[in-house]
C-alpha atoms as one frame of an Amber mdcrd trajectory, in Angstrom:
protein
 110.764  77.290 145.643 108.080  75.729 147.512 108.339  78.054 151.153 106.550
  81.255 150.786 108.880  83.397 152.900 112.277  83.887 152.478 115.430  85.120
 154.203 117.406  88.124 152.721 120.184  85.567 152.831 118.512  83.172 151.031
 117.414  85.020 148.013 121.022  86.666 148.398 122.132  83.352 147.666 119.671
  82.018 145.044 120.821  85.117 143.440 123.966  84.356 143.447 123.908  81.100
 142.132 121.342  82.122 139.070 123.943  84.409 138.371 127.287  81.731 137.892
 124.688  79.397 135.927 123.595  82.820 133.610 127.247  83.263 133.860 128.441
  80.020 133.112 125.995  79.829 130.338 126.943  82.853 128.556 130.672  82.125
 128.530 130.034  78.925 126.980 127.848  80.464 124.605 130.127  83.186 123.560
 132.826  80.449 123.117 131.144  78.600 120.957 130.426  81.511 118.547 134.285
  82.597 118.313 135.068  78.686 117.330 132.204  78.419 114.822 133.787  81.785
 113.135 137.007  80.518 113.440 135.712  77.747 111.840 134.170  79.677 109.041
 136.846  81.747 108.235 139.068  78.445 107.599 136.671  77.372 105.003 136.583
  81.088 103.031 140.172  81.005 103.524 140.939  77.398 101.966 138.241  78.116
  99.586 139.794  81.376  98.401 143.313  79.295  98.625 141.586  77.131  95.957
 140.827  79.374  93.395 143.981  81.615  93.748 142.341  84.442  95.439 144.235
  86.976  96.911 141.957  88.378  99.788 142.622  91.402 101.562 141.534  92.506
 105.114 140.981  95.979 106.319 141.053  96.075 109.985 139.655  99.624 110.107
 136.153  98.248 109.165 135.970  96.593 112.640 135.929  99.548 114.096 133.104
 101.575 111.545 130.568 102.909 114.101 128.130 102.563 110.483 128.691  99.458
 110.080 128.362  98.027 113.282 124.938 100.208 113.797 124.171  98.911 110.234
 124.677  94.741 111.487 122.710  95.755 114.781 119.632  96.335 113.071 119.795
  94.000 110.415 120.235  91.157 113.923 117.080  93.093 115.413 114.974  92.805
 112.161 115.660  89.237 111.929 115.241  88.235 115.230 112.312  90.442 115.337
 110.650  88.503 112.762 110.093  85.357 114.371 108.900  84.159 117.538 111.279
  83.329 120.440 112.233  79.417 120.212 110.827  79.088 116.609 113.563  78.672
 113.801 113.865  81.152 110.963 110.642  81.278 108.692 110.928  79.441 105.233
 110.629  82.335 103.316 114.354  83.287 103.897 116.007  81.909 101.478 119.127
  79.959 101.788 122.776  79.673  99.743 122.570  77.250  96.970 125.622  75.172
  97.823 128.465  75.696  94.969 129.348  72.617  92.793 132.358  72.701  90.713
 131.197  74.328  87.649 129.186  77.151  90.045 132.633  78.369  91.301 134.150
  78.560  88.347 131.389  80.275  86.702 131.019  82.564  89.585 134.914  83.878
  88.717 134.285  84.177  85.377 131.151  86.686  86.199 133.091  88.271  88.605
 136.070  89.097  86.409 134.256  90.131  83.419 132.383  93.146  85.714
């Protein structure tokens, strides 16, 4: 954008193409989020398949004004915590991975409560 005058047609269409690239980028975005939880959800499921749990859905949740108000703000606390472009700060801790005798172990605290 090197001219310092322009045309209502011209911004009309630099407008217009921001807006397919925002677009575009969005779309790809949001599809990439429903195959990385589609991807998650295969792992709980095979792992659950593993250890013979029965897991059981209630669909109803989804729609919990409470909860969803509840997952907003959590999402706004994180992201307010750290600067835009800057990963997550080190003091959040992360999932130990579970070896073989974690899982187990896990069940066996789990079915005693």
């Amino acid at each position: 954008l090197v001219e310092d005058t322009y045309t209502s047609d011209e911004i009309a269409e630099m407008l217009a193409g921001l807006q397919a690239v925002v677009r575009g980028e969005v779309e790809t975005e949001l599809l990439n989020m429903a195959h990385t939880n589609a991807l998650l959800l295969r792992q709980l499921f095979n792992q659950a398949e593993k250890w013979h749990l029965k897991l059981q859905a209630d669909i109803s949740e989804l729609e919990n004004r409470d909860l969803l108000e509840a997952v907003k703000e959590f999402e706004n606390k994180q992201f307010s915590m750290r600067e835009v472009g800057t990963p997550f700060s080190p003091k959040h801790k992360k999932l130990e991975p579970l070896n073989e005798g974690g899982g187990a172990a896990l069940l066996q605290l789990v079915s005693y409560s």
